[in-house]
Backbone as a ProteinNet text record, in pm:
[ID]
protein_1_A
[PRIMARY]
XXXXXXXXXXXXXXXXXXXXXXXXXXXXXXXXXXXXXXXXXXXXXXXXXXXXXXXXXXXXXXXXXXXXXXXXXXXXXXXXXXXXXXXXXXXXXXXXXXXXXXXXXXXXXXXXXXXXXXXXXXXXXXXXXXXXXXXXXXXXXXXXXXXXXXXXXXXXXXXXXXXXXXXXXXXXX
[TERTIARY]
-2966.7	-2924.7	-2836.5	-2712.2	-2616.9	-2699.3	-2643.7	-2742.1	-2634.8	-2689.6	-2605.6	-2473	-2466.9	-2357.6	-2237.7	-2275.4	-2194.7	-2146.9	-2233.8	-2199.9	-2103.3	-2158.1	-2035.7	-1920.8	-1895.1	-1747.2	-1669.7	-1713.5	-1690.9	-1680.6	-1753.5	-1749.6	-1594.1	-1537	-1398.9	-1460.4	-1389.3	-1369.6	-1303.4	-1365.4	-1321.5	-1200.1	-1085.6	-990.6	-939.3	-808.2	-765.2	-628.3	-562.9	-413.8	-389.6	-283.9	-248.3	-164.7	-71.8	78.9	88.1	177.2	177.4	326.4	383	444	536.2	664.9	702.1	813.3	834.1	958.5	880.2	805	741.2	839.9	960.2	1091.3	1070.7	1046.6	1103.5	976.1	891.6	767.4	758.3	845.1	807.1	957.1	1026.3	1185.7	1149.3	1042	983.4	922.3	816.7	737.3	847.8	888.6	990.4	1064	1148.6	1223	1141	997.7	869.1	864.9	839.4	829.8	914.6	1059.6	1158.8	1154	1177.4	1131.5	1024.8	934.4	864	902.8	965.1	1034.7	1116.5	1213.8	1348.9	1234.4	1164.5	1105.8	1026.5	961.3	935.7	1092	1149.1	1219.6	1359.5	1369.5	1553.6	1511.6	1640.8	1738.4	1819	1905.4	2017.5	2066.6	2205.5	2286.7	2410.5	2402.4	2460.3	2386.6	2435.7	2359.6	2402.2	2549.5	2627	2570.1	2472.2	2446.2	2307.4	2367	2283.1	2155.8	2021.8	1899.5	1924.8	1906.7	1892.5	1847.2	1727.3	1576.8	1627.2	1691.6	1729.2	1831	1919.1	1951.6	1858.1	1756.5	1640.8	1521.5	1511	1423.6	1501.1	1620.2	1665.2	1725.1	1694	1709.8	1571.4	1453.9	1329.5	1290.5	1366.4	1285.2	1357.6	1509.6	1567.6	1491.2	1396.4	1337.9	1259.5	1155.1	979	1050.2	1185.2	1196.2	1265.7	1333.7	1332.2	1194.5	1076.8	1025	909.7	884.4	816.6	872.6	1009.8	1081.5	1074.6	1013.5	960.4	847.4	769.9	602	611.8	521.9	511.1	382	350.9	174.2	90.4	-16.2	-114.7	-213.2	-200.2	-352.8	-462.4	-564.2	-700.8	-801.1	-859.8	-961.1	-1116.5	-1215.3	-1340.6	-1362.8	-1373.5	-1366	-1510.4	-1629.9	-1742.5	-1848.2	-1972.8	-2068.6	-2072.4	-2108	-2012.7	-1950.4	-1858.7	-1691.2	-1721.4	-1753.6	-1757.2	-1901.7	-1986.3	-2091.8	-2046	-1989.5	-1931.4	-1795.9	-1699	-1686.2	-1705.9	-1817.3	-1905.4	-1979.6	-1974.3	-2069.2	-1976.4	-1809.5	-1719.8	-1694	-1697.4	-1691.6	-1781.1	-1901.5	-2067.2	-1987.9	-2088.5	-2088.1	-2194.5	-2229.4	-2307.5	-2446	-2506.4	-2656.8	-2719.1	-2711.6	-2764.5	-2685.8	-2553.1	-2490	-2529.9	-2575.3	-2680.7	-2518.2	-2401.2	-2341.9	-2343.4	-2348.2	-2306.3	-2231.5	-2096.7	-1956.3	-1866.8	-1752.4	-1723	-1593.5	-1618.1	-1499	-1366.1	-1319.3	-1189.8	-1159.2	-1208.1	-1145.1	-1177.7	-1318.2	-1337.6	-1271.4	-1255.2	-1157	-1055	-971	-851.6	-822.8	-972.4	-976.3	-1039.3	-1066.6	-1151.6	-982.8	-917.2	-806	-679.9	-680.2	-637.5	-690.4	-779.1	-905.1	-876.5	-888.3	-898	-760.1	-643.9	-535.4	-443.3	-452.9	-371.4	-244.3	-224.4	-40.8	6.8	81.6	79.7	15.4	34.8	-116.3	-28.1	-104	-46.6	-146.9	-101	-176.9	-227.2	-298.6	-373.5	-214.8	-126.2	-36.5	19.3	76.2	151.5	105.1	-54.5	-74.3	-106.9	-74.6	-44.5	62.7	170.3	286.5	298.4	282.4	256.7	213.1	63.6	5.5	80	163.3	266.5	359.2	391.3	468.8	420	314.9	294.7	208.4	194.8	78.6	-76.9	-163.3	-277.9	-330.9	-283.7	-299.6	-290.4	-130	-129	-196.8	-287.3	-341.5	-489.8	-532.9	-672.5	-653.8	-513.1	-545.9	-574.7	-486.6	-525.8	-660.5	-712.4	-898.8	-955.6	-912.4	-1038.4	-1064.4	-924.7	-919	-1025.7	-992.8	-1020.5	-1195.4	-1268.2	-1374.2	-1452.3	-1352.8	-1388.6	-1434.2	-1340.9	-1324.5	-1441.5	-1528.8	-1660.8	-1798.3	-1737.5	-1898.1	-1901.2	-1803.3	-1839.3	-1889.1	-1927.1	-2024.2	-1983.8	-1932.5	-1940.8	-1780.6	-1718.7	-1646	-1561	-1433.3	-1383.8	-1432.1	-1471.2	-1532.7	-1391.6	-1405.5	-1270.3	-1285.8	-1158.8	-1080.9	-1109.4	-1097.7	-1094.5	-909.1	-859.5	-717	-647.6	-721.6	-703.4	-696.8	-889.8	-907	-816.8	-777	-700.4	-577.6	-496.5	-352.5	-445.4	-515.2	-556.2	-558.3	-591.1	-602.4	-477.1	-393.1	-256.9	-161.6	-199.9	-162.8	-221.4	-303.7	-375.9	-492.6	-577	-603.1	-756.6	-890.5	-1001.5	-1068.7	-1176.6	-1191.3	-1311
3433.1	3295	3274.5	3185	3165.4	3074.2	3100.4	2970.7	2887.6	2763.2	2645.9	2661.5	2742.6	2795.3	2887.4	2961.3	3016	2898.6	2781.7	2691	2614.3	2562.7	2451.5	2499	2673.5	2723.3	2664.3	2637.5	2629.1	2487.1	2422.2	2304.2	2207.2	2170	2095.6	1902.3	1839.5	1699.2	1653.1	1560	1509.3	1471.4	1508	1442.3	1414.9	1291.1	1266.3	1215.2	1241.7	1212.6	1105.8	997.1	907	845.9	842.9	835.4	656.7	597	448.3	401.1	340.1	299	214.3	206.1	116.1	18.8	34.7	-80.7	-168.1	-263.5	-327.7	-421.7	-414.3	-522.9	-435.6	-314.3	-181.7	-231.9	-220.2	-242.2	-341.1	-456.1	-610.9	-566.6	-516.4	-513.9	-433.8	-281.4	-238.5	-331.6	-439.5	-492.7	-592.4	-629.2	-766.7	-707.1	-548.4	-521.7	-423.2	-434	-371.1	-506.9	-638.9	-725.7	-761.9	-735.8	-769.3	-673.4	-575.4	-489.2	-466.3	-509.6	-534.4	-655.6	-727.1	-864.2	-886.1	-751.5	-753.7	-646.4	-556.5	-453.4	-579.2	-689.4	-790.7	-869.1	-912.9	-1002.2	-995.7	-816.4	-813.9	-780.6	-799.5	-746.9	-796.7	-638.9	-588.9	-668.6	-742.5	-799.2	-685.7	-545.8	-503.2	-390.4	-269.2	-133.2	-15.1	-91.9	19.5	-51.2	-201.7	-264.7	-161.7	-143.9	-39.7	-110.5	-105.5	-199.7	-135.2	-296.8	-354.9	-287.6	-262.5	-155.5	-49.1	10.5	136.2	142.3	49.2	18.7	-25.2	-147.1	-136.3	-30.1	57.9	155.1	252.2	250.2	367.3	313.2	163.6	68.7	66.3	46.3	108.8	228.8	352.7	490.8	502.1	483.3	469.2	374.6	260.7	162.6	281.4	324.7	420.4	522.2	616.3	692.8	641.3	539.1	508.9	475	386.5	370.1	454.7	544	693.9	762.8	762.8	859.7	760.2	608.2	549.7	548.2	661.1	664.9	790.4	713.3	802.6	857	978.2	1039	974.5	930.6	867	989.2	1017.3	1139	1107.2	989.2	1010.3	1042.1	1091.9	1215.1	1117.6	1162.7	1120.3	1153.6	1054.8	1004.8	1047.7	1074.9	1160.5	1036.2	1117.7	1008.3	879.5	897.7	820	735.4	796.6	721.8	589.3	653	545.1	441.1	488.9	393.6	298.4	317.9	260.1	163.9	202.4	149.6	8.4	59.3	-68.2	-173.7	-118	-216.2	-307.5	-262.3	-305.2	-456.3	-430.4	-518.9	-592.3	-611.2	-679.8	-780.5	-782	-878.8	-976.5	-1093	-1129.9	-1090.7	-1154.5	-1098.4	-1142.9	-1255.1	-1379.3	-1341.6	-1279.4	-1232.5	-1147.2	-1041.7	-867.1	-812.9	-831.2	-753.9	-641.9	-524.3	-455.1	-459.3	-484.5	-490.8	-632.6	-658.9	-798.2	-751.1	-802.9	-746.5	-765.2	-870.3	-893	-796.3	-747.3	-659.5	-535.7	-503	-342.2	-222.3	-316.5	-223.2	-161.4	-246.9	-226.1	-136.6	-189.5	-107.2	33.8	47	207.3	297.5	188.7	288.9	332.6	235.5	278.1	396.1	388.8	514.9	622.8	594.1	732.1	765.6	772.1	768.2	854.2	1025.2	1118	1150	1136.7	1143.6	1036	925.8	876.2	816.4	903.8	788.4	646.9	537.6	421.2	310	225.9	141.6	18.6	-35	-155.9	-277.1	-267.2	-374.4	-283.4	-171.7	-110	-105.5	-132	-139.8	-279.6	-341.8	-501.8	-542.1	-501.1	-497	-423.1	-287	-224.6	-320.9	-433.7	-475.2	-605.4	-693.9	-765.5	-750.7	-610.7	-576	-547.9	-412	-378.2	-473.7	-482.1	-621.2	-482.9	-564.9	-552.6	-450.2	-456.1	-313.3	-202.2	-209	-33	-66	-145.8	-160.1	-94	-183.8	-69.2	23.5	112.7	258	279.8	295.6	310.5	280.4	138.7	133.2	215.2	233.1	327.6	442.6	516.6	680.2	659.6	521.5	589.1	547.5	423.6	458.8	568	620.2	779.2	859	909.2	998	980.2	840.4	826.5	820.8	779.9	761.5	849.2	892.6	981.3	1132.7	1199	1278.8	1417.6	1364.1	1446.3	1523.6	1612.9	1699.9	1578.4	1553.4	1497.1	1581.3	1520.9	1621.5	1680.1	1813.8	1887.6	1778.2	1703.4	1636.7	1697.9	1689.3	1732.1	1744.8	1653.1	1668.9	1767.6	1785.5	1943	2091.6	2024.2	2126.8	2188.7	2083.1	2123.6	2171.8	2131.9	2180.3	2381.3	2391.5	2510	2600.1	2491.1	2647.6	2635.9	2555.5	2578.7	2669.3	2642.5	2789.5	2888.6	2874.5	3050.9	3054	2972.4	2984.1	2936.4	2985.2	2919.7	2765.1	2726.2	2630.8	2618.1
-25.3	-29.9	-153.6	-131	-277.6	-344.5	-455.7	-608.3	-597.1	-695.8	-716.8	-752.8	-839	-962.9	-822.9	-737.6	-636.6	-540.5	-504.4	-406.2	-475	-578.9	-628.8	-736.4	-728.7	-749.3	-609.2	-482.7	-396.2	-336.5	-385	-387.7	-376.4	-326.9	-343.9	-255.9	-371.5	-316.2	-159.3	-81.4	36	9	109.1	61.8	220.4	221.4	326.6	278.3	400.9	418.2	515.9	506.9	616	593	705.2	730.7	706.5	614.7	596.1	641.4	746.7	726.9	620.6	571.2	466.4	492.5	695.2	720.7	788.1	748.8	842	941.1	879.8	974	1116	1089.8	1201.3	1312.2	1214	1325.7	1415	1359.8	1445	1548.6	1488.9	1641.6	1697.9	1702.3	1788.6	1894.5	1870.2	1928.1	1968.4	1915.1	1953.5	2091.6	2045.5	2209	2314.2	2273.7	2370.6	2453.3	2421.7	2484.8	2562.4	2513.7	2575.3	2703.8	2669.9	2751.3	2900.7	2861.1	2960.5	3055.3	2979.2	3052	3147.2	3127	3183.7	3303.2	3294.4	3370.1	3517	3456.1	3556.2	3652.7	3550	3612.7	3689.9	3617.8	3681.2	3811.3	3850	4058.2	3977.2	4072.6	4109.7	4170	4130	4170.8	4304.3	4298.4	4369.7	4302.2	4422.7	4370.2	4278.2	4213.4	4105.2	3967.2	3970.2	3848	3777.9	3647.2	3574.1	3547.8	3522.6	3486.9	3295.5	3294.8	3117	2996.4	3115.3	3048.6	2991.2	3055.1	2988.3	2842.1	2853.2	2683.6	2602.4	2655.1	2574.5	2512.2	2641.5	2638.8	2503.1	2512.2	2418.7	2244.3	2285.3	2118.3	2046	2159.1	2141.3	2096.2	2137.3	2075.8	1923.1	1955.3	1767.6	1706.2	1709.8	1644.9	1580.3	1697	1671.6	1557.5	1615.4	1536.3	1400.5	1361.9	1196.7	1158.6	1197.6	1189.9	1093.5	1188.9	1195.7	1097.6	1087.6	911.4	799.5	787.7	682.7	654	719.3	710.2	541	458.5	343.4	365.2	316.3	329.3	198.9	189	89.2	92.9	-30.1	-25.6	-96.4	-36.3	-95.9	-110.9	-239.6	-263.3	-325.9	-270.9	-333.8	-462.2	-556	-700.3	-825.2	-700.9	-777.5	-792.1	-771.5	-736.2	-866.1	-1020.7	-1110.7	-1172.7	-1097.6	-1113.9	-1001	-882.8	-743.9	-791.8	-848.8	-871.9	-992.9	-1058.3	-1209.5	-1109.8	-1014.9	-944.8	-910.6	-824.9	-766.5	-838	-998.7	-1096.2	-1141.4	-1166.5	-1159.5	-1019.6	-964	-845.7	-792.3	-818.9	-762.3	-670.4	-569.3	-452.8	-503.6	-398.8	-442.4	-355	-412.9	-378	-306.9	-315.8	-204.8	-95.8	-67.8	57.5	96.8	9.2	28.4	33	-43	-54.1	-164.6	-160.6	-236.4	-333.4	-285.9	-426.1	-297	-403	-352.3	-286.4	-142.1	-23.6	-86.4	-144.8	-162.8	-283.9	-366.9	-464.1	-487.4	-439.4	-454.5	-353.4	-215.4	-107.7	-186.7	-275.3	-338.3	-415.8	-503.4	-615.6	-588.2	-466.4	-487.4	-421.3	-342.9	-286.4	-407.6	-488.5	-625.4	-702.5	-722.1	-796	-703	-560.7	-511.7	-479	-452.9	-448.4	-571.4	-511.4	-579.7	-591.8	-441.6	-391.3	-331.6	-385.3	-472	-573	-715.2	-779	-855.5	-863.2	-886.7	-943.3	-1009.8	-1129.5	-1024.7	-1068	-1000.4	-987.8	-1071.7	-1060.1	-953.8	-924.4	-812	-694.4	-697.2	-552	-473.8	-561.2	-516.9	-540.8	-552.6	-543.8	-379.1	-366.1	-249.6	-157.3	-184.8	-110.9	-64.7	-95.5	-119.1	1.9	32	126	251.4	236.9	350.3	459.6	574.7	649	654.1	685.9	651.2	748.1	863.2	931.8	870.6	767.5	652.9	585.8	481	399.7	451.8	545.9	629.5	662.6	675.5	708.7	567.2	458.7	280	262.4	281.8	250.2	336.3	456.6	568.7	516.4	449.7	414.5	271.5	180.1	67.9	105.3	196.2	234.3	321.3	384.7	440.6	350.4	232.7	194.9	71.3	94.6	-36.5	94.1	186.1	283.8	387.3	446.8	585.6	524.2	659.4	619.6	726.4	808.3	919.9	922.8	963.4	952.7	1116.1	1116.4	1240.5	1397.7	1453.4	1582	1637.8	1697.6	1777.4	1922.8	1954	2051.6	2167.4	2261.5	2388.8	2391.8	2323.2	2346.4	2268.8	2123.2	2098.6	2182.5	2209.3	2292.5	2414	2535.3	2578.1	2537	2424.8	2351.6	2322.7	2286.3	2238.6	2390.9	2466.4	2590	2668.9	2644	2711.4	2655.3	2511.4	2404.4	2434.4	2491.5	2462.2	2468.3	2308.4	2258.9	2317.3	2224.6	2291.7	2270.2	2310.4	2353.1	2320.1
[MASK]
+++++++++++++++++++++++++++++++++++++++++++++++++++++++++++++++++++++++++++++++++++++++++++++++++++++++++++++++++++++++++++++++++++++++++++++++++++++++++++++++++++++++++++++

């Protein structure tokens, strides 16, 4: 059996990566000509049968939207901060008690994705500046990772949609 001293040479911090968008304009003319889109997909006829359908200039103002979109995604790498640091943390932030909260929703989310936050690392004024911009959907992927990466436990389960990509490769299952 290994000793302590062999396990925790081995030992490495949880860490996680996640893709943040930074054009949120991109995101809403996506959705803006998805709607449109679907609109013209209900309502057009062909005025004669050489008339081209709409959709398809939309459909293809749509994929250049996804793809600028998608090349303004920056990677956030956050790493678990040590039991500690995250409890000193939380003493930092108290909820209240009479709520049975733990630490107080509106500022410790923030502050732990700050703390845990390696690639890019950034000051409590930079990530409310950050927070300023991005809408609150990117902001919960940033809190989810940096609460992942202090509470989950479990290794991500293998996909079935992996799985299948692995046996169309080859590969096993």
């Amino acid at each position: 059996m290994a000793s302590i001293e062999d396990i925790l040479k081995k030992a490495k911090p949880r860490e996680r990566t996640v893709m943040v968008c930074m054009r949120g304009d991109l995101a809403g003319e996506a959705e803006r000509l998805s709607d449109e889109l679907s609109r013209v997909a209900e309502d057009w006829e062909p005025s004669d049968l050489t008339e081209e359908h709409p959709g398809r200039e939309l459909a293809s103002k749509l994929k250049a939207v996804r793809e600028e979109a998608r090349a303004s995604e920056v990677p956030f790498t956050l790493r678990y901060i040590g039991d500690k640091a995250y409890s000193d943390l939380v003493a930092k932030h108290p909820g209240e008690e009479e709520k049975g909260q733990l630490f107080h929703p509106a500022t410790f989310p923030r502050a732990l994705v700050v703390a845990a936050c390696v690639d890019p690392v950034m000051t409590a004024a930079q990530a409310e500046a950050l927070f300023e911009v991005l809408n609150q959907g990117e902001i919960q992927k940033l809190v989810d990772a940096a609460w992942d990466v202090h509470t989950g436990s479990d290794l991500v389960p293998f996909s079935l949609a992996a799985s299948a990509l692995l046996a169309g490769l080859g590969g096993e299952n």
